[in-house]
C-alpha positions in Angstrom: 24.2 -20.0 -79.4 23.1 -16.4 -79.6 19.3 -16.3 -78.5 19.5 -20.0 -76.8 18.9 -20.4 -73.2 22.3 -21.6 -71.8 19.8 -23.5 -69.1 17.4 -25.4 -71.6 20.6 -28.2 -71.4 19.5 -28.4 -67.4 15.9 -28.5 -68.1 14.3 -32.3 -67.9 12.1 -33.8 -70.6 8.5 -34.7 -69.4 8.3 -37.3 -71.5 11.1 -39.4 -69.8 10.5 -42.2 -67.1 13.1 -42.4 -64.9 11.8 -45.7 -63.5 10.5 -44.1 -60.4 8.3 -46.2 -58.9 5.4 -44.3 -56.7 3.4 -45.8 -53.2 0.5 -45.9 -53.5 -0.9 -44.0 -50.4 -3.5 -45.7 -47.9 -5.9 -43.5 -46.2 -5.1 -43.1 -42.5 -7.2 -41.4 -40.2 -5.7 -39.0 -37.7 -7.2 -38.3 -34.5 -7.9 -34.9 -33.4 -6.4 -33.3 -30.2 -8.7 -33.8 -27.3 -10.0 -30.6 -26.3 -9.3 -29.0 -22.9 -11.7 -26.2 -21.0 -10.5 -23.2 -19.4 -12.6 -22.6 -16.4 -12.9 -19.0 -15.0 -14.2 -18.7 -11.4 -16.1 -16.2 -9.8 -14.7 -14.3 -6.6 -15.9 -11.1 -5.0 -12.5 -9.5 -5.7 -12.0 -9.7 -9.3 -13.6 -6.6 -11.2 -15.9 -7.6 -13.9 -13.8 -5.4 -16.3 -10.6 -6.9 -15.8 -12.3 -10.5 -16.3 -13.6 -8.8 -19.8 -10.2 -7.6 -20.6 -9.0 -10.9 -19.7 -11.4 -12.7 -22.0 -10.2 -10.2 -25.2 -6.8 -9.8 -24.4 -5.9 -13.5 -23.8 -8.9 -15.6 -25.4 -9.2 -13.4 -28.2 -12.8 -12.9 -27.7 -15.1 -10.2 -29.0 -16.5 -7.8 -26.8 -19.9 -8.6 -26.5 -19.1 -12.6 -26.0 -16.5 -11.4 -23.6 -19.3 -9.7 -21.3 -21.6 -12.3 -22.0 -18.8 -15.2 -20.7 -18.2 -12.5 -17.8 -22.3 -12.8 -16.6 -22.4 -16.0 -17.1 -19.5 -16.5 -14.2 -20.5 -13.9 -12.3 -23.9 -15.3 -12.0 -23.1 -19.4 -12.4 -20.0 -19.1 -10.4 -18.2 -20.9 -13.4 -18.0 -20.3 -16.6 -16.1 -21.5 -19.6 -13.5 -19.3 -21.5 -12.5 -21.6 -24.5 -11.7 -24.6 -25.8 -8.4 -25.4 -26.8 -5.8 -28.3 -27.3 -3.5 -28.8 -23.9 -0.5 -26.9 -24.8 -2.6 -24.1 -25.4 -5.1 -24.5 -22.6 -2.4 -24.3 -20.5 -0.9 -21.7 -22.2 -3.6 -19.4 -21.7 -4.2 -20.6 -17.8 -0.3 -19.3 -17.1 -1.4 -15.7 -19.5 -4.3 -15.2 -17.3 -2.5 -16.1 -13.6 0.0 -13.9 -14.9 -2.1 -10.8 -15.7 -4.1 -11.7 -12.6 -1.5 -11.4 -10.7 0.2 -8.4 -12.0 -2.9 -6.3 -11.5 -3.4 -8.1 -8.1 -6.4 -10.0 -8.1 -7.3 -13.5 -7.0 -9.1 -14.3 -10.2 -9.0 -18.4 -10.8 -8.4 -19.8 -13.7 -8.4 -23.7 -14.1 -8.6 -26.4 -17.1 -10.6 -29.7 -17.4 -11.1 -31.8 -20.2 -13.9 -31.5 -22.7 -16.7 -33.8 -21.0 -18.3 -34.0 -24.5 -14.8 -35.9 -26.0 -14.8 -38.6 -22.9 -17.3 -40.6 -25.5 -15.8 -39.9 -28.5 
């Protein structure tokens, strides 16, 4: 035995059918998740820098998209921070009351579903 594997014994042969018989899979398509917006709202209270921070802290946002979301509420009265599955919209709704709160300002923050899914 010296030099042998003590394991080989343990190894299986590939050359052996153990009768296994094997499903054939069918193709089934899975829906995706229908998307939800988060909806930030403009106030007169909420400083444009927080509302930035906001937007890279919880949405994960680069900087320059972040300001550019910001404007676009600021100047629309609306504007939309992401798009994301339920459970996360909602997620990030809480995250953003949260910090709003916390640093004491009235920001909104709301969800809605994807009007471009209705028709899908």
């Amino acid at each position: 035995m010296a030099g042998s594997d003590p394991y080989d014994r343990y190894v299986a042969d590939p050359n052996v059918r153990d009768g296994v018989q094997t499903d054939s899979r069918i193709d089934e398509e899975v829906e995706n998740p229908r998307l939800w917006r988060v909806l930030l709202h403009n106030d007169d209270f909420t400083t444009q820098d927080f509302v930035v921070w906001v937007l890279e802290t919880v949405f994960h946002l680069p900087h320059a998209e972040a300001f550019a979301v910001m404007m676009h509420v600021h100047q629309a009265g609306v504007g939309v921070a992401g798009l994301f599955t339920r459970d996360v919209a909602e997620t990030k709704v809480r995250a953003t009351r949260q910090l709003a709160e916390q640093h004491e300002f009235p920001l909104l923050v709301t969800l809605e579903p994807d009007p471009q899914e209705a028709g899908a």
